[in-house]
Residue frames as a rotation matrix with the C-alpha (Angstrom) as fourth column:
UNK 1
-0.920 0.195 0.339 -46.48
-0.373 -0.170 -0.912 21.61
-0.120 -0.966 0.229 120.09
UNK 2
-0.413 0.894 -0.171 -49.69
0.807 0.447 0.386 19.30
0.421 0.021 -0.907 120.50
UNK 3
-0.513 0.774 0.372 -52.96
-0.858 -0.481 -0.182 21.19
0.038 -0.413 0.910 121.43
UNK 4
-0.775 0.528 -0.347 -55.00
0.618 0.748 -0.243 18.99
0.131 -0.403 -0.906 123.71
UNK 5
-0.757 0.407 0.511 -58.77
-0.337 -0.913 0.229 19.73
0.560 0.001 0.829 123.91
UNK 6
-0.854 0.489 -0.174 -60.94
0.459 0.555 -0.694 18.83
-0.243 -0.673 -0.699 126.66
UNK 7
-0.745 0.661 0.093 -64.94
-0.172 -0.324 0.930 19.63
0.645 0.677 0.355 125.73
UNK 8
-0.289 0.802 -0.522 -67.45
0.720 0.542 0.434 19.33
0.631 -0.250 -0.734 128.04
UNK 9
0.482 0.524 0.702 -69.68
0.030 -0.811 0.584 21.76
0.876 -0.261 -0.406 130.50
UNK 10
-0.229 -0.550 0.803 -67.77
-0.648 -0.530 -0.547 21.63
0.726 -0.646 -0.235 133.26
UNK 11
0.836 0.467 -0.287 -68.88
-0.208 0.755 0.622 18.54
0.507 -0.460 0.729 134.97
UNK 12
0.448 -0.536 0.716 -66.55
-0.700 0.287 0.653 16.54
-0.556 -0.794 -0.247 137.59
UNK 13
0.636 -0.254 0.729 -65.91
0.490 0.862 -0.127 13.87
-0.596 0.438 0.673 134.81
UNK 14
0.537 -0.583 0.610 -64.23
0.761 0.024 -0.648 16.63
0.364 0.812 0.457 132.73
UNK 15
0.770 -0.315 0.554 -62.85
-0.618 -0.582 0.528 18.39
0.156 -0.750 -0.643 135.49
UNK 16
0.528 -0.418 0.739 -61.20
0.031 0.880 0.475 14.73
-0.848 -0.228 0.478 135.83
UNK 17
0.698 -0.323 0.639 -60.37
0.626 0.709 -0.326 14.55
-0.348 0.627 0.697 132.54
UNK 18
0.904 -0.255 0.344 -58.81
-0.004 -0.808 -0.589 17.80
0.429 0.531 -0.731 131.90
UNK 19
0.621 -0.486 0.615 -56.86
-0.738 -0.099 0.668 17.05
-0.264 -0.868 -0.420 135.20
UNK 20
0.594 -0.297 0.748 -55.83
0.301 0.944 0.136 13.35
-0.746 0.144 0.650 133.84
UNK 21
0.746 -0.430 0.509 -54.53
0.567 0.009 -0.824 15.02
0.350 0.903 0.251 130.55
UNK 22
-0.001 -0.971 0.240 -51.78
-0.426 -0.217 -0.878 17.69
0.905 -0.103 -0.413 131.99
UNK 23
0.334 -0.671 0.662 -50.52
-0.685 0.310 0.659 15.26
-0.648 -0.674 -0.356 134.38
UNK 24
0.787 -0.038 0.615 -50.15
0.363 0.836 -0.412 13.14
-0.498 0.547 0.672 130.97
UNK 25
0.770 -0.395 0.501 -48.61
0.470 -0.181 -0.864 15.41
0.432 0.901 0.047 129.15
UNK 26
0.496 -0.647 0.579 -46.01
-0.863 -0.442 0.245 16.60
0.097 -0.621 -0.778 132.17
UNK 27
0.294 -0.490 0.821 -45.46
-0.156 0.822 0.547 12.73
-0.943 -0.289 0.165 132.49
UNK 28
0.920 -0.198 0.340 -45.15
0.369 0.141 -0.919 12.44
0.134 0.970 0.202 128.13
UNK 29
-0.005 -0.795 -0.607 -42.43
0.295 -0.581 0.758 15.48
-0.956 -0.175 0.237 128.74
UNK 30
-0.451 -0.033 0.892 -43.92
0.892 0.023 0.451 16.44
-0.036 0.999 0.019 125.43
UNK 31
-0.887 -0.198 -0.417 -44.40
0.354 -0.872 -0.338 20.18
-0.297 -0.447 0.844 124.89
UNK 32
-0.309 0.900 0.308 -48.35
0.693 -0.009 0.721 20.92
0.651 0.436 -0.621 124.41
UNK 33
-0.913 0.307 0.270 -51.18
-0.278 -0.950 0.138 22.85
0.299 0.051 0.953 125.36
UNK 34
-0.714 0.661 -0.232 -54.21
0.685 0.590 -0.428 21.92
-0.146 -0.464 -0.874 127.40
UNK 35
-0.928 0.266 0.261 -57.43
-0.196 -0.944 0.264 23.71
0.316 0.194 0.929 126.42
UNK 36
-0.589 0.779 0.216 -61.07
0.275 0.444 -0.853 23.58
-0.760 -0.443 -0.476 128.30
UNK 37
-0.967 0.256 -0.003 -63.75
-0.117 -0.430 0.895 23.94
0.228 0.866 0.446 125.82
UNK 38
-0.771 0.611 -0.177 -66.99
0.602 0.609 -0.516 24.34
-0.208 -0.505 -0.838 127.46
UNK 39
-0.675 0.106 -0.730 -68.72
-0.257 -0.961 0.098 26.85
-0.691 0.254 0.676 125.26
UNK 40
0.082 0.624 0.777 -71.85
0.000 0.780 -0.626 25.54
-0.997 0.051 0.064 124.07
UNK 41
0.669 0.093 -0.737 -71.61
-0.595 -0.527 -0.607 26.86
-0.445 0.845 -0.297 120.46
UNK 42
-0.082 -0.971 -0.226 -68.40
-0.987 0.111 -0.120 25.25
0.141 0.213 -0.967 120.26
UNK 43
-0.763 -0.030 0.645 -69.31
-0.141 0.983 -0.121 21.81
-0.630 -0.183 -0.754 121.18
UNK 44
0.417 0.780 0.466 -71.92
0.067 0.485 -0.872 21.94
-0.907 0.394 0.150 118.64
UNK 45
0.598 -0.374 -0.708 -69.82
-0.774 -0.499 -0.390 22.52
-0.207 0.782 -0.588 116.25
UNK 46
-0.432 -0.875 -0.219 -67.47
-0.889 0.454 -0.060 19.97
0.152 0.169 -0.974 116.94
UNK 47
0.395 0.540 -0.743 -70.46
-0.467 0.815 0.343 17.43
0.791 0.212 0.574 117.18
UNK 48
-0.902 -0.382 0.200 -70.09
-0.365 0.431 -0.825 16.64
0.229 -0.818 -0.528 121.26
UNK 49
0.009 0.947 -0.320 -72.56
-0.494 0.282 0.822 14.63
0.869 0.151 0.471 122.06
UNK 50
0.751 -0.140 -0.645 -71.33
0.660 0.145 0.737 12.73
-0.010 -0.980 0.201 125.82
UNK 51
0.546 -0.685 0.482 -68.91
-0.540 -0.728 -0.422 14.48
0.640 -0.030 -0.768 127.48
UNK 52
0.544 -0.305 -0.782 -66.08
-0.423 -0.904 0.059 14.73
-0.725 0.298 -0.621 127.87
UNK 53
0.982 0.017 0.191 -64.96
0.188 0.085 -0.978 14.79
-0.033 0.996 0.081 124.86
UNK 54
0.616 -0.713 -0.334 -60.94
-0.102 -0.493 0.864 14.66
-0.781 -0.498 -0.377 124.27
UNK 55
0.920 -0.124 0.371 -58.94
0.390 0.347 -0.853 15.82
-0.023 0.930 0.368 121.19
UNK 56
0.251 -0.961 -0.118 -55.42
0.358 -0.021 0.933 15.81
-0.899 -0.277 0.339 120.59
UNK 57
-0.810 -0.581 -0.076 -54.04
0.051 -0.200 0.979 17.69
-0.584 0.789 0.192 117.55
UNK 58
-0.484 0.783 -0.390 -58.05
-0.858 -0.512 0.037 17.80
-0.171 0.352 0.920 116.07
UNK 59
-0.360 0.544 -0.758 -58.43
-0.312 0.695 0.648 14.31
0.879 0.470 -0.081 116.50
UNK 60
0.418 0.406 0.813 -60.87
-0.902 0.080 0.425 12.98
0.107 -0.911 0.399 119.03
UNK 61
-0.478 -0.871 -0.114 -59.38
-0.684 0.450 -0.575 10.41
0.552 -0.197 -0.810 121.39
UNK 62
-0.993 0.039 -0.115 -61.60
0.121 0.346 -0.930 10.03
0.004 -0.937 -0.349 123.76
UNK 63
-0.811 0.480 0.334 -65.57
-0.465 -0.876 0.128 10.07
0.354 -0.052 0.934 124.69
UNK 64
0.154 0.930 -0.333 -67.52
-0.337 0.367 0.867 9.91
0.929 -0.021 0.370 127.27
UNK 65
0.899 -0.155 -0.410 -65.42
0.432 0.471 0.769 8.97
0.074 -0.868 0.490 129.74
UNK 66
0.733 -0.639 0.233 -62.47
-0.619 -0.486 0.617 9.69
-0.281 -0.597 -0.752 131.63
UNK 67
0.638 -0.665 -0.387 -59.17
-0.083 0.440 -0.894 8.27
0.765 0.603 0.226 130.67
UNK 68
0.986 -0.001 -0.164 -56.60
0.125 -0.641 0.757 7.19
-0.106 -0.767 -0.633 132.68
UNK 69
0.323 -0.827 -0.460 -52.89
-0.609 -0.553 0.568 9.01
-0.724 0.097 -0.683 133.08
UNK 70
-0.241 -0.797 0.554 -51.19
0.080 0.552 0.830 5.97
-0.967 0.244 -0.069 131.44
UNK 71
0.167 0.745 0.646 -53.80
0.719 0.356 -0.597 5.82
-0.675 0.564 -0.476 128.56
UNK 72
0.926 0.357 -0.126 -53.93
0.182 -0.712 -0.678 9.19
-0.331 0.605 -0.724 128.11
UNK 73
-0.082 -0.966 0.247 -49.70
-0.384 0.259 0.886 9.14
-0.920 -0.023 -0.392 127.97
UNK 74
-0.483 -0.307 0.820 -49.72
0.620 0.541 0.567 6.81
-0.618 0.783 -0.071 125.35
UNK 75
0.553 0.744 0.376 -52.44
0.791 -0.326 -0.518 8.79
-0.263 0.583 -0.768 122.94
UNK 76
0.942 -0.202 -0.267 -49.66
-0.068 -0.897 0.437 11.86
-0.328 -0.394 -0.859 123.58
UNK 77
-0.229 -0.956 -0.185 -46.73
-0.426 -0.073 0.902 10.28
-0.875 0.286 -0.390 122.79
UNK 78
0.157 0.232 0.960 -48.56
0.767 0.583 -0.266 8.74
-0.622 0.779 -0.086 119.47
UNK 79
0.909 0.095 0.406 -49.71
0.349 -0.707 -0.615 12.11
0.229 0.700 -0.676 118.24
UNK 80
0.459 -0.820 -0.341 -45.94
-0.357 -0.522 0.775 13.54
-0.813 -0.234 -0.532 119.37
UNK 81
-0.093 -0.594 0.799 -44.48
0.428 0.701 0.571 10.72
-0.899 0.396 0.189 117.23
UNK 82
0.527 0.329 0.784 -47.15
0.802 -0.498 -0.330 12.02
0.282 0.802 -0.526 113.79
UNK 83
0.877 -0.151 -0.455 -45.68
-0.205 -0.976 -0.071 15.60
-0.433 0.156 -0.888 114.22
UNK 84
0.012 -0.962 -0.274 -41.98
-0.064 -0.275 0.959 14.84
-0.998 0.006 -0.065 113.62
């Protein structure tokens, strides 16, 4: 099961982006997890620096910007592929 994290304070761009990833991963048909992470502590930790920030399995995909569905699709079915 992928774990998708979205990082960012709650802005409209990662409101978007959280929104862009589970309609990816409903369109992937790949069984994950979608997680908001807007807890400053926690982005410093993970070294966010624009937002939003978007990792898939602990790797960042994305940042800074918004992705869209197809993009974010393909990034999903990569990391699906690395698990098997």
């Amino acid at each position: 099961m992928l774990i998708i994290r979205v990082y960012g304070p709650g802005c409209s761009r990662c409101e978007k982006a959280f929104d862009t990833m589970d309609e990816a991963l409903t369109q992937a048909g790949v069984e994950g997890r979608i997680e908001k992470v807007s807890d400053v502590q926690e982005m410093v930790r993970a070294a966010v620096i624009a937002t939003p920030v978007i990792e898939i399995d602990g790797r960042v995909v994305c940042r800074g910007r918004t992705p869209g569905v197809s993009e974010a699709v393909t990034w999903i079915m990569n990391a699906a592929a690395q698990e098997e």
